[in-house]
C-alpha positions in Angstrom: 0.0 0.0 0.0 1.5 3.4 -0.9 2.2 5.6 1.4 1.2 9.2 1.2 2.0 11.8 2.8 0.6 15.8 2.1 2.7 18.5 2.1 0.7 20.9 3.7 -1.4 18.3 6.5 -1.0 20.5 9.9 0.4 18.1 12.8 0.6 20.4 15.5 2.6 17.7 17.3 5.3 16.5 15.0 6.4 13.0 14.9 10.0 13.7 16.3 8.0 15.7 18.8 5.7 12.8 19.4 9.3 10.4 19.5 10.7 12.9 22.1 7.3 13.0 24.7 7.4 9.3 24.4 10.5 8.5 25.4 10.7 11.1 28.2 7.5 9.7 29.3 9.3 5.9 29.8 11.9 7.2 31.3 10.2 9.0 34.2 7.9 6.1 34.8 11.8 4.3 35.6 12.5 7.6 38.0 11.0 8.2 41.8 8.2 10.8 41.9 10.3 13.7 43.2 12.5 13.8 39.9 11.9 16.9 38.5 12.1 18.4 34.7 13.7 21.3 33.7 14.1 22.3 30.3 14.0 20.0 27.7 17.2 18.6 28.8 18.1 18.2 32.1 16.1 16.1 35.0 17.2 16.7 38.7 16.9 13.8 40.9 18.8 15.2 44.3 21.2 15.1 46.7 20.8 13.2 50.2 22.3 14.5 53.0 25.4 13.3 54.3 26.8 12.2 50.9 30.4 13.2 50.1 30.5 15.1 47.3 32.9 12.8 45.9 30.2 10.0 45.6 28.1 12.1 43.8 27.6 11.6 39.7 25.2 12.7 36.8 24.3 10.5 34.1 24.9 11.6 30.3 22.1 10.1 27.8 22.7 10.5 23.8 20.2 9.8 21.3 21.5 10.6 18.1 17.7 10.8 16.6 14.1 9.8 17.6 13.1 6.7 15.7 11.5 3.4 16.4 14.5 1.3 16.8 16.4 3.9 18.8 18.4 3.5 21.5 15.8 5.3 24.2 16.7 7.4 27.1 15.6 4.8 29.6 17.6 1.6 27.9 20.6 3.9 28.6 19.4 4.9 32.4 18.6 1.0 33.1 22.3 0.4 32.7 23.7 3.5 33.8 21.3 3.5 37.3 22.8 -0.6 37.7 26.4 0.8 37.3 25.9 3.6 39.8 24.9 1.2 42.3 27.5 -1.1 42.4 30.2 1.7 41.9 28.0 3.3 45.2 27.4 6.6 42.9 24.7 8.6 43.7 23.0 10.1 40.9 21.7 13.6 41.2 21.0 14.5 37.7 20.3 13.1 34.2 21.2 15.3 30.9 20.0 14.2 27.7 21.4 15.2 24.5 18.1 14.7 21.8 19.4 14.7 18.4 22.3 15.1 19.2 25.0 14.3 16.8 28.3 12.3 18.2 30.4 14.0 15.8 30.2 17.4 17.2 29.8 19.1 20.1 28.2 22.4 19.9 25.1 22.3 22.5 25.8 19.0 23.9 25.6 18.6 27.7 29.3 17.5 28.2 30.2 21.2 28.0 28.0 22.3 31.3 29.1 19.0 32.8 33.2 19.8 32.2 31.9 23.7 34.2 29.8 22.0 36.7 32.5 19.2 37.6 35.0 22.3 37.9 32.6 24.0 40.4 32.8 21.2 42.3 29.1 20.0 42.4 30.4 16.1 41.6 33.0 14.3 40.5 31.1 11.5 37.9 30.0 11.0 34.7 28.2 7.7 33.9 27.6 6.6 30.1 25.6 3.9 28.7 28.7 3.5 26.0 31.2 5.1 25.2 30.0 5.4 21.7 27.2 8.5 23.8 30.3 10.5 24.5 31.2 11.1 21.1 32.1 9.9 17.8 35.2 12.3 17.6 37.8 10.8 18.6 39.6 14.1 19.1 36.9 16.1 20.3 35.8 13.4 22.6 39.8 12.8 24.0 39.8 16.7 24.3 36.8 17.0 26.5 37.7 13.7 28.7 40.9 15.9 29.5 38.8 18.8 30.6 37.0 16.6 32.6 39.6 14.6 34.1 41.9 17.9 34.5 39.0 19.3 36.9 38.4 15.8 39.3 36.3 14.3 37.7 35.8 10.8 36.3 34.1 9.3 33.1 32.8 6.1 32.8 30.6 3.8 30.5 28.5 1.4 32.4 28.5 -1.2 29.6 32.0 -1.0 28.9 33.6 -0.7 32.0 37.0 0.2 31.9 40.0 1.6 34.5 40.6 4.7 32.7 43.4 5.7 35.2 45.4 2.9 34.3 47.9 3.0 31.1 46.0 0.3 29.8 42.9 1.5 30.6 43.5 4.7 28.8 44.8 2.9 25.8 41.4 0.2 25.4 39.1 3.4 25.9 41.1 5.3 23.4 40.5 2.2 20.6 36.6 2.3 21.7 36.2 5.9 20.8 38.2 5.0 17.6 35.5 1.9 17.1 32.7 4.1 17.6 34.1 6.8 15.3 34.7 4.2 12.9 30.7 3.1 12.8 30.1 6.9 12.2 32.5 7.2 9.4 30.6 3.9 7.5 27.9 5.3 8.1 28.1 8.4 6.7 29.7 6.9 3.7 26.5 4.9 3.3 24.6 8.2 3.5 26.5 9.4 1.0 25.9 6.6 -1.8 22.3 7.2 -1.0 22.1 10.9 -1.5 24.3 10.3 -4.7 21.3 7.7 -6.0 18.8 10.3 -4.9 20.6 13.3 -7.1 20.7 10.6 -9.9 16.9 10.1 -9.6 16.3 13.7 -10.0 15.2 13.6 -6.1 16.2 15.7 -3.3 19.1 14.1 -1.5 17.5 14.5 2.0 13.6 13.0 0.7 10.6 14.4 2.6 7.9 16.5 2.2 7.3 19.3 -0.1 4.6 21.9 0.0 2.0 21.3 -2.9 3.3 17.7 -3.6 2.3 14.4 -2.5 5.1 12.2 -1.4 4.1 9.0 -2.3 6.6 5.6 -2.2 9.4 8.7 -2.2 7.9 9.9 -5.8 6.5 13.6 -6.0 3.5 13.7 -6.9 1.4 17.1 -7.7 -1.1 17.5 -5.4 -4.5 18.0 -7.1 -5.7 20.7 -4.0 -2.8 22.5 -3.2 -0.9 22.4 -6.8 -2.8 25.1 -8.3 -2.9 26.7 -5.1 0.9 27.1 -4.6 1.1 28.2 -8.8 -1.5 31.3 -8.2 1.0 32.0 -5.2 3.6 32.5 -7.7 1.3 34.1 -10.4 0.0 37.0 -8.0 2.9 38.1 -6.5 4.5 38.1 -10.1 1.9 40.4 -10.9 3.0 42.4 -7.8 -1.0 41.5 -6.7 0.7 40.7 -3.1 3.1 40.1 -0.9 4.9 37.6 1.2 2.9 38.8 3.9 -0.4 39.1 2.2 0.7 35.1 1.0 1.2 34.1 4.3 -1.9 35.2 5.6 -3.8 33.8 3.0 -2.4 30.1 3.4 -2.8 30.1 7.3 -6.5 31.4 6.7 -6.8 28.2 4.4 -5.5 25.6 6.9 -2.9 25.1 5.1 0.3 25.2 6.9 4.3 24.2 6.4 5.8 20.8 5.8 6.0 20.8 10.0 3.0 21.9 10.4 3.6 25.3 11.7 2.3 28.6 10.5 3.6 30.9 8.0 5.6 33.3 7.9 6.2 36.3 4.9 9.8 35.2 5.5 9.3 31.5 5.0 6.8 31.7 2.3 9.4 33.5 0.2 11.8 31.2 0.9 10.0 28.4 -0.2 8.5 30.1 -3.1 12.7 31.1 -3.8 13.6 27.1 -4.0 12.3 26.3 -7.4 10.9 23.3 -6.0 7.2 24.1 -7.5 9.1 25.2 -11.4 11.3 21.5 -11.3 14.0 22.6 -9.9 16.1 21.5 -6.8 18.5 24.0 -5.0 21.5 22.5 -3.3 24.8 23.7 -2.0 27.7 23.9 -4.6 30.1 22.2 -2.3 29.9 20.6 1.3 30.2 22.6 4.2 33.7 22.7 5.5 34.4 21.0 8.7 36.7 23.8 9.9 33.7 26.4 9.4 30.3 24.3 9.4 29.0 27.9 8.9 26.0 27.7 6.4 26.5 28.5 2.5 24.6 29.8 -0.3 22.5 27.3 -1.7 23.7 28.2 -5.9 23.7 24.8 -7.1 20.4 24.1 -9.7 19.7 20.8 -10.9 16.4 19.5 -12.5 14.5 17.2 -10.8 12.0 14.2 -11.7 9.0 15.8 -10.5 6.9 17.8 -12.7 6.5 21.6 -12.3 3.5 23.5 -11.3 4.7 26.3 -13.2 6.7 26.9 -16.4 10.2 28.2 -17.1 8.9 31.9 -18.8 6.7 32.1 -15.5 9.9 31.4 -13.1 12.0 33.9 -14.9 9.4 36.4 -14.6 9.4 35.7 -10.8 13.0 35.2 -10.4 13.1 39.0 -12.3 10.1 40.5 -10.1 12.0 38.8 -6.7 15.3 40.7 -7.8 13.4 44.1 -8.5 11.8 44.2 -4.9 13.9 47.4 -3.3 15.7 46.6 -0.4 14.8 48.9 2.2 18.3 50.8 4.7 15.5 52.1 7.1 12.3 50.5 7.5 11.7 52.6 11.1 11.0 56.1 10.3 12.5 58.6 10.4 14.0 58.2 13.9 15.9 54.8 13.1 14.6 53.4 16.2 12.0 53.7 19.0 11.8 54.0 22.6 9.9 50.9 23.5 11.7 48.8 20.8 12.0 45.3 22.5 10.1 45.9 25.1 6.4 45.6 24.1 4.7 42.1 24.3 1.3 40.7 23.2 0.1 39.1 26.0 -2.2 36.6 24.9 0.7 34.7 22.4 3.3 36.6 24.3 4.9 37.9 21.0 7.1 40.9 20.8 5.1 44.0 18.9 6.7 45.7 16.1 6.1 49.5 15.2 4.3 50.4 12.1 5.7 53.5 11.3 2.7 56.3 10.4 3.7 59.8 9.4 -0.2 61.7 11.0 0.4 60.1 14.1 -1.1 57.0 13.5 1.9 55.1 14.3 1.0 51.9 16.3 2.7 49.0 18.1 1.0 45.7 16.3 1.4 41.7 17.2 4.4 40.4 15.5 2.6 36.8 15.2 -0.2 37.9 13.5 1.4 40.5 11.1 3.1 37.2 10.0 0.6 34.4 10.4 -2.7 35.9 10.7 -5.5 35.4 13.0 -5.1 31.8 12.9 -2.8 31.9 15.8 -3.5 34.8 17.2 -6.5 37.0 17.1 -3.8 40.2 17.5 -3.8 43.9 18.9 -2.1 47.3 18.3 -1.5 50.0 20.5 -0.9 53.6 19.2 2.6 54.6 19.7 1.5 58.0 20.8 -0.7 56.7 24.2 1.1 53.8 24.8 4.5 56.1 25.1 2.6 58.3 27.7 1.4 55.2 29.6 5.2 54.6 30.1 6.0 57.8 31.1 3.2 57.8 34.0 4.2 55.0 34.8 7.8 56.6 35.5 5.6 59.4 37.7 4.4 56.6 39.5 7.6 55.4 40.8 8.9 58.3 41.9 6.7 58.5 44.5 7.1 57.1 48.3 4.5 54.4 47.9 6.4 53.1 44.6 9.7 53.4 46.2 9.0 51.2 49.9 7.3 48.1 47.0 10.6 47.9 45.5 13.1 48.4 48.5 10.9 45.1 50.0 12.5 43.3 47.3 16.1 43.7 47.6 18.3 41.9 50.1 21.1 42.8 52.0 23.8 45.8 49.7 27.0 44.4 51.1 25.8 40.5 49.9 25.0 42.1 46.7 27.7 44.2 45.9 30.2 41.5 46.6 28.3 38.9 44.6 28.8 41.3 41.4 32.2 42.4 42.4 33.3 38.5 42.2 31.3 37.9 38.8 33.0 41.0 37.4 36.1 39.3 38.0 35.1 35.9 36.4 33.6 37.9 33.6 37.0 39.4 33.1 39.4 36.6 33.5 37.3 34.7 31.1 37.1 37.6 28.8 41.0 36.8 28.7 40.8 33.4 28.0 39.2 34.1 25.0 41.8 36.4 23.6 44.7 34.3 24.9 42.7 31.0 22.9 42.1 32.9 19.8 46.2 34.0 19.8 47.2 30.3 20.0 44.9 29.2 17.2 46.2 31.7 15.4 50.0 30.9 16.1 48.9 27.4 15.3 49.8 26.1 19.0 46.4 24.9 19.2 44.4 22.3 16.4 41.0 23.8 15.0 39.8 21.1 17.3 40.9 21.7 20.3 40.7 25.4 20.2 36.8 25.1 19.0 36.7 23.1 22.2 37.9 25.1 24.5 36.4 28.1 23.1 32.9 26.7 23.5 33.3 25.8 26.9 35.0 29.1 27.5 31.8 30.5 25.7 29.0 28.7 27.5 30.8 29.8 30.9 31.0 33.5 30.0 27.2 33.2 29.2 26.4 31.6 32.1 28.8 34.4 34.2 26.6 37.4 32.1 23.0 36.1 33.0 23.9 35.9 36.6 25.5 39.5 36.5 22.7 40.9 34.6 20.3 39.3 37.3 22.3 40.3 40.3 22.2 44.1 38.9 18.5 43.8 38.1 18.2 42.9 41.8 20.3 45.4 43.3 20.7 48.2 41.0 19.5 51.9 42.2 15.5 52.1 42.1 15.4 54.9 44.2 12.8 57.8 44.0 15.9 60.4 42.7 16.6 57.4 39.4 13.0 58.0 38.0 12.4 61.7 38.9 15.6 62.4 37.4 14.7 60.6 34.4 11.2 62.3 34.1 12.7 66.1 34.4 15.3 65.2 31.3 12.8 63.4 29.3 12.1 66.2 26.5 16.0 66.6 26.3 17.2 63.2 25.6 18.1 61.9 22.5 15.9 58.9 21.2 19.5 56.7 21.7 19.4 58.2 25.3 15.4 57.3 26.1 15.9 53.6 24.8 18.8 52.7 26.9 17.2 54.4 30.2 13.8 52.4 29.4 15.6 49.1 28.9 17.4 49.7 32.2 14.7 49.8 34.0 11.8 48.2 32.4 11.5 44.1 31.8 8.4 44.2 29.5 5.4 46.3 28.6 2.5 44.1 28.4 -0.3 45.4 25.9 -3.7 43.0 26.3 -6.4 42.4 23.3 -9.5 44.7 23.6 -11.5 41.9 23.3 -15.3 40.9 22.5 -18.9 41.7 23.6 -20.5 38.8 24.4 -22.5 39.6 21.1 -19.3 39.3 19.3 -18.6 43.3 18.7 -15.1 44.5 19.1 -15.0 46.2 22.8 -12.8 49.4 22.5 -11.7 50.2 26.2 -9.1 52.8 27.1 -5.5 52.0 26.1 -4.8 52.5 29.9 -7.2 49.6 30.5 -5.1 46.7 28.6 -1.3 47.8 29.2 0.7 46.8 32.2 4.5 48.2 32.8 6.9 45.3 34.4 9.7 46.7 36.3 13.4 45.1 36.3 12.6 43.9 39.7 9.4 42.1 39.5 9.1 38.9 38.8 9.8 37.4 34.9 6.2 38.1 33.1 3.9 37.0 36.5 1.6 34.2 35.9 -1.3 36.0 38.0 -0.9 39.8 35.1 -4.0 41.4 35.3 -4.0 45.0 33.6 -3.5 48.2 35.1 -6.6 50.1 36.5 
């Protein structure tokens, strides 16, 4: 029986999705009640009391992709939770890497464990195989020694070896070769199979396309959304619409991308750029290097097996429109930039709002998410520019007063605590600020490999990120919110400079919240006062509250 699949069927879970939710699902049925998620990638099971810190371990689950036969998250924790007990390790954390490649590194888990093992907060690692540290031999030798350097030890619970042993070394150094080994087949296989793809006239990496049936791993036209797709290309060759105006029109259809999500004027152009729908496919005219995986042009054109929706004269005539579209240096007014830019936020899809530039003040801040995908997703809201900038600057009056002022000093702890807490993150901030510089002057000597120095880089990286959240949040919670910050701020508003307004705002405010007018219950648009549906977050309130109701 062939098996069909449509281009543009919504799944608004997808199946890697649905892969993913599964297989964290049978994993926490294997874990004791009080394990708790965070993220998408870390569970925290606890410490007990009276555990020496050197008895305490984390366990590091790889799955290179969600499939049927794939080795799941709680396979590896079955063997890894066995190991910990008779090595008398207590695990207080699981990290899993989902689709996660072995090859590299960048976003992987064994970059926050090489920091957290330095900080002290345990001293093991436990693998299902050694094959889940990486398929890099050099990488994976080059983040072992961080590891190891900082105390800690790495071990695979199905191939158990003495790592601290000359031999021990040497038999995990051939199982990292093995398991780098099965990569490279592997990927050759790939290869061979792209190449008999290309020779087809098929896209090397299969799947869906929009307005085509896949059916068997043929491309079919699909009788509903075939012509649909070629009037897209007809009316905005006729300069009838936009990729905005497109977008809107296929999300008001039900008919959304190959993964099911809405569109955007960005993405419909993008697709409508491929040449999938005039039988062409667009690929890269060389493989990424390995040195810099950094993302190329896609300028290599080849025609495909499938047949086109529309015809070569048609595609020239929208290749020719595309390159005529002006390319806009200023698409903000006059001013370059706003006030509130960043700050506003929808709150019902809790997208940032855009300003819509109007020269008879009728400038407004309007949902980002349904500018792009229409009232499908979001039934959307605007905000003139004019009242929703004075609603800020009462809200400035407000806090300047003695009532505003004793709210926020009931927030902040002690000023010594503080000021020591950012003095000794401004140091790490620094020192690791020279790391970087000393790293990138040994890659360029050549004392350090591309590989090593990525390495090190990204854990240097991922530290200094780390360092700058907590500094930003330790400011946040300390800085100055005295009565003198905001009335000073409200006496030189008509002299600053719109540079000048933006970076006081940001300093102080987190969000501006702006709610949807909403409905009668007979269905007619309600039109209450702006001051009704906007709500100013300070830097020291809480991230967007759960319990926001708007200001009176």
């Amino acid at each position: 029986m062939a098996t069909v699949t449509r281009s543009h069927q919504r799944r608004r879970v997808t199946k890697q999705e649905q892969f993913d939710q599964q297989a964290m699902d049978q994993l926490l049925k294997r874990l004791p009640a009080t394990a708790k998620v965070v993220g998408s990638s870390e569970i925290w099971l606890g410490a007990p009391d009276g555990v020496s810190m050197d008895r305490l371990g984390v366990a590091s689950i790889r799955v290179s992709k969600g499939r049927e036969n794939m080795l799941s998250p709680e396979i590896q924790w079955d063997s890894i939770k066995d190991a910990a007990k008779r090595k008398k390790i207590h695990i207080t954390k699981i990290f899993i890497d989902m689709h996660r490649t072995g090859r590299r590194f960048e976003k992987r888990a064994v970059i926050k464990i090489a920091q957290e093992i330095k900080a002290d907060q345990y001293k093991h690692v436990l693998l299902w195989k050694w094959s889940r540290w990486g398929r890099n031999e050099h990488l994976s030798q080059v983040y072992l020694y961080h590891t190891e350097e900082n105390g800690g030890q790495v071990h695979s619970a199905t191939e158990d070896i003495d790592a601290t042993t000359a031999v021990g070394k040497f038999t995990r150094g051939q199982m990292l070769l093995l398991a780098e080994l099965e990569s490279n087949l592997k990927s050759e296989d790939w290869k061979t199979v792209h190449e008999y793809r290309r020779e087809a006239g098929l896209p090397h990496g299969g799947g869906p396309r929009f307005g085509y049936l896949y059916v068997d791993g043929k491309y079919l036209v699909d009788p509903i959304i075939g012509p649909i797709l070629r009037q897209c290309y007809l009316d905005y060759t006729a300069g009838l619409t936009g990729g905005r105006l497109l977008a809107n029109r296929l999300n008001r259809m039900d008919l959304f991308t190959t993964r099911g999500n809405p569109w955007q004027a960005s993405k419909v152009l993008q697709m409508l750029d491929n040449g999938f729908a005039a039988g062409w496919i667009r690929e890269q005219s060389s493989p990424k290097s390995e040195q810099y995986p950094r993302k190329k042009m896609y300028d290599k054109w080849r025609r495909g097996a499938h047949e086109a929706l529309i015809t070569e004269e048609e595609w020239a005539a929208f290749k020719e429109k595309r390159a005529a579209v002006p390319v806009y240096e200023n698409r903000r007014g006059p001013s370059g930039m706003y006030e509130l830019t960043g700050l506003v936020v929808h709150f019902s899809c809790e997208s940032a709002m855009h300003h819509n530039f109007h020269p008879d003040d009728k400038s407004a801040w309007r949902c980002a998410l349904h500018s792009t995908a229409g009232d499908a997703f979001c039934e959307g809201t605007s905000a003139n520019a004019r009242e929703l900038m004075a609603e800020v600057l009462r809200w400035i009056d407000v806090q300047g007063t003695e009532p505003a002022l004793a709210a926020r000093m009931a927030r902040q702890q002690n000023d010594g605590e503080a000021q020591a807490l950012i003095a000794t993150l401004e140091a790490r901030k620094g020192t690791l600020a020279a790391t970087m510089g000393r790293l990138k002057l040994q890659f360029k000597d050549g004392d350090l490999e591309y590989g090593e120095y990525r390495a090190d880089m990204d854990a240097v990286k991922a530290e200094l990120n780390t360092v700058v959240l907590e500094l930003a949040a330790a400011r946040r919670a300390h800085s100055d919110w005295s009565r003198e910050r905001f009335l000073a701020l409200s006496d030189a508003w008509d002299y600053m400079e719109i540079e000048e307004r933006q970076e006081a705002l940001q300093a102080i405010i987190r969000y501006v919240i702006v709610w949807s007018p909403g409905r009668s219950p007979r269905g007619a648009p309600l039109r209450p006062p702006l001051r009704q549906r906007v709500r100013v977050v300070g830097m020291w309130e809480d991230d967007l509250p759960v319990a926001l109701v708007p200001a009176p």
